[in-house]
ROFISE-101174 format. One line per 4 residues: their letters; for each residue x, y, z of C-alpha. Coordinates in Angstrom, 3 decimals, decimal comma. Example, Ala and Ser with C-alpha at 12.3 -4.5 7.8 and 13.67 -1.06 7.14 Angstrom:
2
AS = 12,300/-4,500/7,800; 13,670/-1,060/7,140
***
This chain:
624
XXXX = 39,231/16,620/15,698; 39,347/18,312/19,100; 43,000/19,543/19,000; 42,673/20,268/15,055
XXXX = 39,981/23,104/15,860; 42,154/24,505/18,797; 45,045/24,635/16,655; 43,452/26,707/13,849
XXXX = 41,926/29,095/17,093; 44,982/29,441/17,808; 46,772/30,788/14,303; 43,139/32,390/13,641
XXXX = 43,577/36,284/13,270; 39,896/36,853/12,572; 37,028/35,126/13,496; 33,684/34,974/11,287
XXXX = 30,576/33,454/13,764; 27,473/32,609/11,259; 24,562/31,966/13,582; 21,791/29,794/12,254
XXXX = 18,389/29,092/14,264; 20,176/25,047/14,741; 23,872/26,609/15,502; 22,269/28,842/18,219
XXXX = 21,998/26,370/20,357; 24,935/24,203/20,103; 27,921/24,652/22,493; 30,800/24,524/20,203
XXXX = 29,680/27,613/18,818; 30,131/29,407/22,395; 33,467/27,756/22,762; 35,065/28,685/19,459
XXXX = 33,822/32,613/19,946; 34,822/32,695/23,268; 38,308/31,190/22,445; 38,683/33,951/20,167
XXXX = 37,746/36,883/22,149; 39,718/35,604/25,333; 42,691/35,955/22,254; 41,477/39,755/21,585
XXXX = 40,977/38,431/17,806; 38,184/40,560/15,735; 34,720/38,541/15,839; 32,389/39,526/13,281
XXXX = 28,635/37,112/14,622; 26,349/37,437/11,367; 22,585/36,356/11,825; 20,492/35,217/8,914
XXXX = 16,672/36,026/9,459; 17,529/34,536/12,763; 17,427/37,074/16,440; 19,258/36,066/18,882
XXXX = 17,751/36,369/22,352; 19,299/38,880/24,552; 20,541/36,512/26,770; 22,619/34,316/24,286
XXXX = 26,370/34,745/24,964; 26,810/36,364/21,524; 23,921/38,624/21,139; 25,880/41,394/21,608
XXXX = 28,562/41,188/19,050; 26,076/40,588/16,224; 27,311/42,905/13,410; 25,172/42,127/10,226
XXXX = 22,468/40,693/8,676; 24,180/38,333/6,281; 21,300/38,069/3,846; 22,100/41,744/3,195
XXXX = 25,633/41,223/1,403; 25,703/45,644/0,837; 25,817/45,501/4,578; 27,613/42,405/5,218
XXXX = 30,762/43,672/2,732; 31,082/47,313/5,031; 31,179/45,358/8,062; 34,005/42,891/7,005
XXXX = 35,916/46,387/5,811; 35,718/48,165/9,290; 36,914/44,572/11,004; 40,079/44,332/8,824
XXXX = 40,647/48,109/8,705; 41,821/46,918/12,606; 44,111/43,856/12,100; 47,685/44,255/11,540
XXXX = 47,957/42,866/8,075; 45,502/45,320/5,763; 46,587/44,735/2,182; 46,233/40,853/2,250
XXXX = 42,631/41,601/3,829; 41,730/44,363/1,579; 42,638/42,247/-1,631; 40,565/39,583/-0,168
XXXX = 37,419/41,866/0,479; 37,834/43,498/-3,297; 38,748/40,600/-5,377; 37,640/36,940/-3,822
XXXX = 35,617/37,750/-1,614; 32,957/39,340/-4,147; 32,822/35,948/-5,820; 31,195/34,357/-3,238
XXXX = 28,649/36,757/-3,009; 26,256/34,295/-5,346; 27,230/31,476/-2,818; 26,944/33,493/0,353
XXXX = 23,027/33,926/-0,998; 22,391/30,736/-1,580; 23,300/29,775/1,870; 21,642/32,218/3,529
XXXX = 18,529/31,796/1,253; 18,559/27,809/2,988; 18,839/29,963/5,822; 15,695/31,521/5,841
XXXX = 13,022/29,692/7,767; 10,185/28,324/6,026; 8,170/27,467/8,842; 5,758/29,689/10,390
XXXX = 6,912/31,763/13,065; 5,023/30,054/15,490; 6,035/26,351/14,801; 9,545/27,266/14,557
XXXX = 8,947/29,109/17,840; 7,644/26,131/19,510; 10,490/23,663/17,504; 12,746/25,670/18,811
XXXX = 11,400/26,041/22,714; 11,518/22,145/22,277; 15,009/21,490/21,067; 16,436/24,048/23,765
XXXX = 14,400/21,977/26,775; 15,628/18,779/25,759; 19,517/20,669/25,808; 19,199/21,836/29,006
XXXX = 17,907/18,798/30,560; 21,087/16,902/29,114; 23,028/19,532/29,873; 22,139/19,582/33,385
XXXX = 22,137/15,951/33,623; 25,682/14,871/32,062; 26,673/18,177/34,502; 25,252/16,846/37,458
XXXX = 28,709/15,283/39,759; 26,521/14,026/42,320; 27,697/11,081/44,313; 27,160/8,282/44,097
XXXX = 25,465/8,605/40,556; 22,288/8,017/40,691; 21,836/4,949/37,983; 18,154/4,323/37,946
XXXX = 17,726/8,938/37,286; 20,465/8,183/34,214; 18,828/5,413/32,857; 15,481/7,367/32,712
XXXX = 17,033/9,808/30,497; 18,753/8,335/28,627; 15,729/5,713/27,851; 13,808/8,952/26,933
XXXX = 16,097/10,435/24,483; 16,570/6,931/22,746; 13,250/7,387/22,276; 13,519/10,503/20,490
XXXX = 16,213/9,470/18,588; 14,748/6,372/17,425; 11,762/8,650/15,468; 14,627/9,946/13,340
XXXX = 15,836/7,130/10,628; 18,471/8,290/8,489; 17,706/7,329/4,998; 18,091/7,648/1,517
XXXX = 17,335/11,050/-1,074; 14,438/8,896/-2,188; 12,775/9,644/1,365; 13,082/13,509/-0,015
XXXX = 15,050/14,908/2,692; 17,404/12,519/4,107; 15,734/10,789/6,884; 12,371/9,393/8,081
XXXX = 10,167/10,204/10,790; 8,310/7,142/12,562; 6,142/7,397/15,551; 5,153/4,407/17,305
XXXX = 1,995/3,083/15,869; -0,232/3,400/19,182; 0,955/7,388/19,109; -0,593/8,332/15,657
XXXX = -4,055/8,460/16,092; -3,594/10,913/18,650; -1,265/12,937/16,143; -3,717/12,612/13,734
XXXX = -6,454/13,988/15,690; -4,275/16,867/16,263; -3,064/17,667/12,735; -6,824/17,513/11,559
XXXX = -8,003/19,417/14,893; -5,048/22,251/14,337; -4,740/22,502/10,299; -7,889/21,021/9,265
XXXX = -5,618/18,374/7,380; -7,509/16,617/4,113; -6,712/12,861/4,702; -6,761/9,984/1,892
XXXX = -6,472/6,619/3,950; -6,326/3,037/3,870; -7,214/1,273/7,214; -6,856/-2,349/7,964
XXXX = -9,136/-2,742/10,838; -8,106/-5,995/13,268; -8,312/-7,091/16,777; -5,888/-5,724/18,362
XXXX = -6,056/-1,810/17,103; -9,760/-1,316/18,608; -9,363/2,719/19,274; -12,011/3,384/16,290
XXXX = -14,573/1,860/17,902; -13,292/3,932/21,406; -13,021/7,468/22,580; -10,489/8,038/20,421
XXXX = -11,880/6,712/17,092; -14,804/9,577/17,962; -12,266/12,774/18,217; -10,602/10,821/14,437
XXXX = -14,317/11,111/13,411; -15,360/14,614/14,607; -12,033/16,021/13,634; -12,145/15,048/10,149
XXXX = -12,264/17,278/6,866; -15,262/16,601/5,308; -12,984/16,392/1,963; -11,454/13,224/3,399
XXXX = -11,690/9,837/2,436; -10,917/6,721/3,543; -11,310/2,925/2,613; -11,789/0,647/5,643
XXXX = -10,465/-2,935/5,048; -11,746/-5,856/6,819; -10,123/-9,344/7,241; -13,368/-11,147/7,893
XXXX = -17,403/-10,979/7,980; -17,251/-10,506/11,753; -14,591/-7,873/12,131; -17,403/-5,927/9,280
XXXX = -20,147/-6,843/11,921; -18,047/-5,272/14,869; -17,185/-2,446/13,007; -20,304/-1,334/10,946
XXXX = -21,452/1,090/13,196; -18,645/2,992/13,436; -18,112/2,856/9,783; -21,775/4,534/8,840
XXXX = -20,824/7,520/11,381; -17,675/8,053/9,323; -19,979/7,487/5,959; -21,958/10,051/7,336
XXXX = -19,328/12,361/7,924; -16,851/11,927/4,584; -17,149/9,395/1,691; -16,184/6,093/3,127
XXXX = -16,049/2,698/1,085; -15,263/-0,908/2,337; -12,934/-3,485/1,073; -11,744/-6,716/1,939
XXXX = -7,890/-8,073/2,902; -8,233/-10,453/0,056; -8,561/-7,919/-2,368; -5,678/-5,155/-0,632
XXXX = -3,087/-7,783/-0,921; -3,689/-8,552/-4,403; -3,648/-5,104/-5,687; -0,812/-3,879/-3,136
XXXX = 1,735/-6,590/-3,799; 3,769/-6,867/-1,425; 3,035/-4,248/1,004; -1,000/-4,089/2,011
XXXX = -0,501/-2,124/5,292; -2,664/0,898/7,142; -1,247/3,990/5,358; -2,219/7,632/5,023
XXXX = -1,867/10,698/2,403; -1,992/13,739/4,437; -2,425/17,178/2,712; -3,374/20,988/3,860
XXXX = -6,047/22,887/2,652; -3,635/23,910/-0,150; -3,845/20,535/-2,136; -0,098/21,247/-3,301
XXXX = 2,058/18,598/-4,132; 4,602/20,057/-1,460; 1,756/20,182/1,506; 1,902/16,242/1,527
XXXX = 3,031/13,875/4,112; 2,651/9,740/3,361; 2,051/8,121/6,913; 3,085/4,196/6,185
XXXX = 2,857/1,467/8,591; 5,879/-0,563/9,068; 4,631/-3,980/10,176; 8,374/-5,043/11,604
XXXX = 8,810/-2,279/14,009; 5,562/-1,284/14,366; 6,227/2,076/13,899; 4,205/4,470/11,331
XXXX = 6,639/6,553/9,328; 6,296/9,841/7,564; 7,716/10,229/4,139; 7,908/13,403/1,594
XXXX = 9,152/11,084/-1,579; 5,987/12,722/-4,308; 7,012/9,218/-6,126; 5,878/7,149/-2,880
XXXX = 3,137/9,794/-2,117; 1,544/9,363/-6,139; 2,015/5,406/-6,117; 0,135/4,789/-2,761
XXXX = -2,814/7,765/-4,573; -2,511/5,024/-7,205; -3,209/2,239/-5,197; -5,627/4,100/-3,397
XXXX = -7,520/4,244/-7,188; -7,146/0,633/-7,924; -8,850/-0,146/-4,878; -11,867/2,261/-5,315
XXXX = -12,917/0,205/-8,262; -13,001/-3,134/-6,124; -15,139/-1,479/-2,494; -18,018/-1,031/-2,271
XXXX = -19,451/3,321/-1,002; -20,898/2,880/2,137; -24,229/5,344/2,034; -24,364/7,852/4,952
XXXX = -27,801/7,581/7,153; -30,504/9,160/4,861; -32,115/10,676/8,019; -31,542/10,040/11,886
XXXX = -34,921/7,874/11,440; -33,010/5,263/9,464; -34,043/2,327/10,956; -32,036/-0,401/12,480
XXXX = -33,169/-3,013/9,937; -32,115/-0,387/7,120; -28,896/-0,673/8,385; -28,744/-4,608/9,169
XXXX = -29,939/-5,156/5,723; -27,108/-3,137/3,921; -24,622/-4,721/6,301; -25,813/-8,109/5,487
XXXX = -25,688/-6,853/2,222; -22,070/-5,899/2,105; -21,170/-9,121/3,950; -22,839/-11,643/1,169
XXXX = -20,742/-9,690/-1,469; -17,344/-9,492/0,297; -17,531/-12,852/2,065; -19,780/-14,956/0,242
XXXX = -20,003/-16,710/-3,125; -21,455/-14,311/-5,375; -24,665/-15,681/-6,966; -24,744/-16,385/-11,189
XXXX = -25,130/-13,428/-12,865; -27,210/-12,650/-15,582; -26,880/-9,931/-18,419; -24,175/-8,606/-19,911
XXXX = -20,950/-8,430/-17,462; -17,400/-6,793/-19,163; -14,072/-7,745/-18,562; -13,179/-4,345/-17,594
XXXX = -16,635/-4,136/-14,831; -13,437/-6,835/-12,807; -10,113/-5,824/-13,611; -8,748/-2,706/-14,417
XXXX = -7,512/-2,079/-18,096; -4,501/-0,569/-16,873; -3,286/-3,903/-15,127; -4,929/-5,932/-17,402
XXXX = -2,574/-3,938/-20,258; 1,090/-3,589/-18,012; 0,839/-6,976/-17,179; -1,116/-9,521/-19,619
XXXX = 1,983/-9,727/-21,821; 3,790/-10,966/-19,060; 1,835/-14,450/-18,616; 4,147/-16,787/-18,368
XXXX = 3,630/-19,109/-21,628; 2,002/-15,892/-23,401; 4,933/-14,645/-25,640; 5,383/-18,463/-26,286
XXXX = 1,532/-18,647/-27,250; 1,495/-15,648/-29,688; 4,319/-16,598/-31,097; 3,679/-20,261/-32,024
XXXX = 0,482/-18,822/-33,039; 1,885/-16,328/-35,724; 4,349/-18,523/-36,873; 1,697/-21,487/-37,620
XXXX = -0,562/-18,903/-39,459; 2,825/-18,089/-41,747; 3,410/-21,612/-42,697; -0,127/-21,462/-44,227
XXXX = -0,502/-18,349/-45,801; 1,419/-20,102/-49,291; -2,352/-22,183/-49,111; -4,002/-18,625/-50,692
XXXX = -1,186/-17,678/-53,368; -0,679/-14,525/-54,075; -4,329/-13,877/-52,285; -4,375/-10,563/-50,409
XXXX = -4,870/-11,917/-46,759; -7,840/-11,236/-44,824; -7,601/-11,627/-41,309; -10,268/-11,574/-38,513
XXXX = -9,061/-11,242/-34,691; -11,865/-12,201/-32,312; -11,963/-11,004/-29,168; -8,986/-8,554/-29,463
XXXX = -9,161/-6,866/-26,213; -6,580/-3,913/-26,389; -4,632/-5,255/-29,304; -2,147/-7,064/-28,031
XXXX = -2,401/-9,726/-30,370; -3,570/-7,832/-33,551; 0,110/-5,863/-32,444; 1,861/-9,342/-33,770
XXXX = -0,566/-8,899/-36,887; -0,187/-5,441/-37,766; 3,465/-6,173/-38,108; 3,325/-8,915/-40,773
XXXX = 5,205/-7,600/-44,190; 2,480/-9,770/-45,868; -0,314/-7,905/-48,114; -3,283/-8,247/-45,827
XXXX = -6,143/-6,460/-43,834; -6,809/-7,056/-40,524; -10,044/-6,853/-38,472; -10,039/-6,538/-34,864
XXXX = -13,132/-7,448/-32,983; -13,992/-6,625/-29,271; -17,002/-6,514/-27,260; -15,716/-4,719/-23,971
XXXX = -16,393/-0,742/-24,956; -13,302/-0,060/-22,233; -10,911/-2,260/-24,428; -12,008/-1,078/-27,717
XXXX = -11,298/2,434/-27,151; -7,889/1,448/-26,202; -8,045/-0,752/-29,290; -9,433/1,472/-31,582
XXXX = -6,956/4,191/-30,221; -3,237/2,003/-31,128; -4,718/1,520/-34,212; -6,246/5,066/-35,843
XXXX = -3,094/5,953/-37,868; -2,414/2,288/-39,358; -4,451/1,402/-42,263; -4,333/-2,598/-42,484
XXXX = -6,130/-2,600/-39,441; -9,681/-1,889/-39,042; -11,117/-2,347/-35,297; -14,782/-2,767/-34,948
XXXX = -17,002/-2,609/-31,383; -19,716/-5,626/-31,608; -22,713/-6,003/-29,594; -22,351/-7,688/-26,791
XXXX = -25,141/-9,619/-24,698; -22,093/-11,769/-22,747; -20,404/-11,582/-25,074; -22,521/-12,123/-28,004
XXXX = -21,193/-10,049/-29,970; -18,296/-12,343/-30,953; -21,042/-15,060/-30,864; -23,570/-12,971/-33,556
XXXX = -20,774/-11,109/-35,538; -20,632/-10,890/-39,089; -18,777/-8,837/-41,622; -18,869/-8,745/-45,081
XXXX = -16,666/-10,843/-46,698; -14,861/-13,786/-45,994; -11,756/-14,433/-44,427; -8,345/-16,988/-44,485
XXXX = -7,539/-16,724/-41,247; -9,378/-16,290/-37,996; -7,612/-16,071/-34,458; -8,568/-16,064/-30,833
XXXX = -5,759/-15,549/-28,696; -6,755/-15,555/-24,930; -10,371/-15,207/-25,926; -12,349/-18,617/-26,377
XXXX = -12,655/-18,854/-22,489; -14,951/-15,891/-22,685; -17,537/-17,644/-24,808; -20,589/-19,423/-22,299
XXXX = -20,758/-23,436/-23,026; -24,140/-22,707/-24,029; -22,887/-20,380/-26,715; -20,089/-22,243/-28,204
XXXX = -21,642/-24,150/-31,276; -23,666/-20,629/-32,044; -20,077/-19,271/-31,975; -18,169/-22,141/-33,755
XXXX = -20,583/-21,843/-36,515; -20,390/-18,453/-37,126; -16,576/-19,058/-37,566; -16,933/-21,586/-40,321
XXXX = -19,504/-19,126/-42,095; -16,166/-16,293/-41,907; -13,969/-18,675/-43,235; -13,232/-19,078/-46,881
XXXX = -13,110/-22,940/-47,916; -10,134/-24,108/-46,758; -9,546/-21,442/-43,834; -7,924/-21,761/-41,105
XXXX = -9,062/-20,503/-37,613; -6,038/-20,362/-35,202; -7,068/-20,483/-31,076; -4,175/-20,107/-28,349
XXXX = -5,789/-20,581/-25,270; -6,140/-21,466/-21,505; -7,660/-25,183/-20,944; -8,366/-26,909/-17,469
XXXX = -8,042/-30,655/-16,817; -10,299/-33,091/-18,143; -13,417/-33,393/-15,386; -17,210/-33,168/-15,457
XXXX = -17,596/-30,163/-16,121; -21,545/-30,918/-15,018; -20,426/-30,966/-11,566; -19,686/-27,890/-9,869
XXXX = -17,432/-28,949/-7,365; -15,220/-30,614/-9,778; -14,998/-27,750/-11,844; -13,990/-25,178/-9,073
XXXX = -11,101/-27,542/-8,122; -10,444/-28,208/-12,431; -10,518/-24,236/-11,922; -8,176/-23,778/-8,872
XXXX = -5,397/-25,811/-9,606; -5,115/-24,354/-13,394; -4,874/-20,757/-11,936; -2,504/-21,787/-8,326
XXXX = -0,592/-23,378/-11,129; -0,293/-20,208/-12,905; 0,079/-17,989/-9,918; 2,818/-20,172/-8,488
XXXX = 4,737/-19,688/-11,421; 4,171/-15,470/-11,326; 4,790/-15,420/-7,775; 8,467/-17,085/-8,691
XXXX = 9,011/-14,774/-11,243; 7,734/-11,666/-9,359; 5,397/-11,074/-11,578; 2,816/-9,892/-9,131
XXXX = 0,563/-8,033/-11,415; 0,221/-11,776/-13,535; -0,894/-12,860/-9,440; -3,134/-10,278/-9,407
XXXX = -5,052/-11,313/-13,337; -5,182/-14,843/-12,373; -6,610/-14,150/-8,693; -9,468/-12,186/-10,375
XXXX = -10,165/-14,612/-13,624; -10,086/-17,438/-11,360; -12,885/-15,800/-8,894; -14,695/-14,993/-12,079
XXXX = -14,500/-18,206/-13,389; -15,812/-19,670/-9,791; -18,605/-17,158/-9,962; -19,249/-18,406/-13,743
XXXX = -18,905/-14,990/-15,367; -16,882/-13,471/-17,295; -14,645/-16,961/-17,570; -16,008/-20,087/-18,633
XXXX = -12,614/-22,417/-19,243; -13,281/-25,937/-20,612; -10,962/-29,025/-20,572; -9,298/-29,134/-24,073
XXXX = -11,321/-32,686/-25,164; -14,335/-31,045/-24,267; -13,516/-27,787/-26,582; -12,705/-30,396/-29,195
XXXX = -16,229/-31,820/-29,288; -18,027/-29,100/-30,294; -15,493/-28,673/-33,565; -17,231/-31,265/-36,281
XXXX = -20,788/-30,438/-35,458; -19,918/-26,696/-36,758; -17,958/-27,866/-40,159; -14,093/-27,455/-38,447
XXXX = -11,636/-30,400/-38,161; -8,205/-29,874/-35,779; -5,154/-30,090/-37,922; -2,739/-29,345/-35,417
XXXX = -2,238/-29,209/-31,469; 0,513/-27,662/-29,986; 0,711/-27,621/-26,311; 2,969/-24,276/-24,507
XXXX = 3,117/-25,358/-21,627; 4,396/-28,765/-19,831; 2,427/-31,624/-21,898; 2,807/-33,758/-19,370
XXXX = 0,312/-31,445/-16,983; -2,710/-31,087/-19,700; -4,163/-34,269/-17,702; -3,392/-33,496/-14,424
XXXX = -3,642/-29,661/-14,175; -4,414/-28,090/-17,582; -2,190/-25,792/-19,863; -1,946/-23,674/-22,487
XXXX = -2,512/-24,649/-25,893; -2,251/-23,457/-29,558; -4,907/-25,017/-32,143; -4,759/-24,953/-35,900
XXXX = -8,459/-25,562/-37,020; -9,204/-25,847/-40,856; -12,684/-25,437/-42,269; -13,884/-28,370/-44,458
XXXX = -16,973/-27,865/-47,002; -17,582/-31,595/-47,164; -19,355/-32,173/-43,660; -17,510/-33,544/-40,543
XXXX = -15,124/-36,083/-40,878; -12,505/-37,796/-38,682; -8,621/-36,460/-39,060; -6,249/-37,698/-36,574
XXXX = -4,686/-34,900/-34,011; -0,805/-34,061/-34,797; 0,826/-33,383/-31,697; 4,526/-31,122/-32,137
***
């Protein structure tokens, strides 16, 4: 490349020096003007919004301000009004060279600085220091070399270097800033000290990163916007304990909420690390910086992508709904057993089994409708379920004739199962119950513009309103897809009977549904391990298929189930029992998942129950 350039400086008959605040202070740039005024060649140096210091080498031969292109053409004319060949340069200057006028702005529109005059001022003081130190290094002759000096340096600019990763356009501008991680709560301090920067943080507080509870957690804490917010996340009861009073004088200062590791890594997926959305006062999109925590180097690195910067807001969200607000000191009389209580407090919810609860509890007061409706589809035996469902319902429907089909879905949640209804071609109407208000206005809202389908909102005392509803008329089919593991044990013949009295003689009430092992279900403990191995079962299988949002659904029914809300699964001869004494006889079992596991670990199952109108009676199972 080297003899390349000083061949064309050579043949060059005019020289055109475009001086940028980045070109300014490279070297090359001297060399190449210098060539060509040793050579007594015409040097036109153009600035762009840029002054050159009086000292620079080329201050002086500065001609134009490119950005003005009026004043930038008359210059070009008087240089080529003195070189030898005229006509080639004058054709140039009145034909091509006005079509690159619409370039030339563009470039020096990328030109123009952006920053404020003092940060570029200090940007540049900084780049020009570390050039002069190399320069005067590399210059330095001095014999012997001093080793140990040279390693020194060049240890130090590594260590510049390395905070520059080239990346991808993703990143937004080509590379990636990282800091190590022990340096950013000192920049931090400083960005919210200097531009009052609005943070929105995640922090995973440990034993080894103990600055918050230092001299340095206090200037994080007095420096920050009062707009901020920030979830702490702790790993255990006692890193809570060692933290809490630290954490009420941020609470007191900003909104701060608490959250537990458990939790992070099932909403975050695959990456649950410390990271932080930093903003100006400006809350524009293009006055944010993501700060992200990269566990393998240990380095925190600052990214621009608005995608990354709006999924981790997202995730910041998600995880609202599962901390708990930590209140700010009422007075500075709280007392200290005001405090212990709430701490204690925090620490039996986060860290302890959760006590029964009574009253009505939603599936949508645990897991958020937007998972539950990206990612319920995606069970793994679910498409299998719905489908064997459907297409048992369609072998029956020649039982009713020419019957207009009325069909009852309990439990509907956001319709993903009345979806399969809705698209029979058969005449029928469809009623779609649900309990949860949050799922029935999703419900209610896929729904509005199709008229086979009428949703309805129940009352619901947990869950009761599935248990107590009644509509006028009677139907042929009934189904309960996903939704019999909501109904209480002590519910379930209330439940079952209301079913047979929605039936028409001869009806059928199709169930697809979860089912644990058989066990006692009297005794707790073997219940919660029934419970466990059904759902590790089920989350082994996600995890394989990377279906981490099916992880996250199972991790949050099982805990339900474990604190007996919400989810009360049964083992599938237990379900069974309570058929006859409500009027229903099985008339077909068909098991989704592997058979072989119903006794060992549970599985998924699709039942074909038929009303009968002469009392209970014994019919043998068909298993297909």
């Amino acid at each position: 490349m080297y003899f390349e350039i000083e061949e064309a400086l050579k043949q060059a008959t005019l020289g055109v020096g475009f001086v940028t605040d980045y070109s300014s202070l490279r070297p090359w740039l001297n060399y190449e003007a210098g060539h060509l005024v040793s050579q007594n060649r015409p040097l036109i140096v153009l600035t762009a919004n840029h002054k050159l210091d009086r000292y620079h080498p080329l201050s002086h031969l500065v001609a134009a301000d490119a950005t003005d292109f009026l004043q930038l053409k008359q210059t070009v004319r008087k240089v080529i009004n003195a070189v030898e060949d005229f006509e080639q340069y004058q054709e140039f200057l009145l034909a091509d060279f006005c079509k690159y006028e619409e370039r030339w702005k563009q470039i020096c529109d990328a030109s123009t600085p952006w920053w404020p005059e003092k940060s570029r001022s200090r940007l540049n003081a900084a780049s020009r220091n570390i050039h002069q130190a190399l320069d005067a290094t590399i210059s330095d002759h001095a014999e012997p070399a001093n080793r140990c000096y040279q390693e020194i340096i060049t240890r130090a600019v590594e260590e510049i270097s390395n905070q520059v990763l080239v990346g991808d356009a993703s990143h937004g501008n080509g590379f990636v800033l990282s800091l190590h991680r022990m340096q950013y709560p000192e920049l931090l301090v400083h960005l919210q000290s200097s531009l009052a920067c609005r943070v929105r943080a995640i922090a995973v507080l440990d034993e080894v990163e103990d600055f918050w509870n230092a001299n340095l957690g206090r200037k994080i804490l007095e420096t920050t916007d009062p707009s901020s917010e920030r979830i702490f996340i702790c790993k255990s009861k006692d890193l809570l304990q060692k933290y809490w009073s630290t954490i009420k004088k941020h609470a007191c200062r900003y909104n701060v909420h608490v959250g537990t590791m458990f939790t992070f890594q099932n909403i975050a997926k695959l990456r649950a690390v410390d990271y932080s959305i930093l903003s100006d006062t400006t809350e524009a999109s293009a006055n944010r910086v993501l700060s992200l925590y990269d566990e393998e180097n240990r380095m925190i690195e600052f990214r621009l992508s608005p995608e990354e910067i709006d999924t981790r807001n997202r995730l910041f969200d998600a995880m609202l709904r599962h901390c708990r607000l930590v209140e700010p000191r009422i007075s500075p009389t709280t007392s200290v057993e005001e405090e212990e209580d709430e701490l204690q407090s925090l620490a039996a919810y986060f860290f302890e089994k959760q006590p029964r609860v009574k009253g009505t509890v939603h599936m949508t007061d645990r897991i958020l409708l937007e998972e539950y409706e990206k990612y319920e589809e995606d069970h793994p035996f679910y498409l299998d379920m719905v489908r064997r469902m459907v297409g048992q319902a369609r072998d029956r429907f020649k039982d009713f004739g020419e019957q207009k089909l009325r069909l009852l879905d309990f439990g509907a949640g956001t319709g993903h199962f009345t979806k399969r209804l809705a698209q029979l071609k058969e005449n029928k109407d469809i009623i779609a119950v649900e309990s949860d208000p949050e799922s029935f206005n999703r419900l209610q809202s896929k729904f509005y513009n199709d008229p086979s389908v009428k949703p309805e909102l129940a009352n619901s005392t947990q869950y009761e309103g599935n248990v107590d509803y009644d509509p006028d008329g009677e139907f042929h089919f009934i189904f309960s897809s996903f939704a019999e593991h909501h109904i209480k044990r002590g519910d379930k013949l209330r439940y079952l009977k209301n079913v047979y009295r929605n039936l028409k003689p001869g009806g059928y009430f199709v169930v697809g549904d979860e089912f644990l092992r058989p066990h006692d279900i009297d005794n707790d403990e073997e219940h919660d391990e029934a419970l466990k191995a059904y759902h590790h079962y089920i989350i082994d299988l996600a995890t394989q298929n990377r279906d981490f949002g099916v992880v996250n659904l199972e991790v949050e029914a099982m805990n339900c189930g474990l604190e007996r809300i919400i989810d009360f699964k049964l083992p599938l001869n237990e379900y069974l029992e309570y058929l006859r004494p409500c009027g229903l006889v099985l008339e077909a079992s068909i098991s989704i998942s592997p058979s072989e596991l119903l006794s060992t670990i549970g599985g998924i199952v699709v039942l074909v129950i038929r009303r009968i109108d002469d009392g209970p009676e014994t019919e043998s199972v068909k298993d297909s």
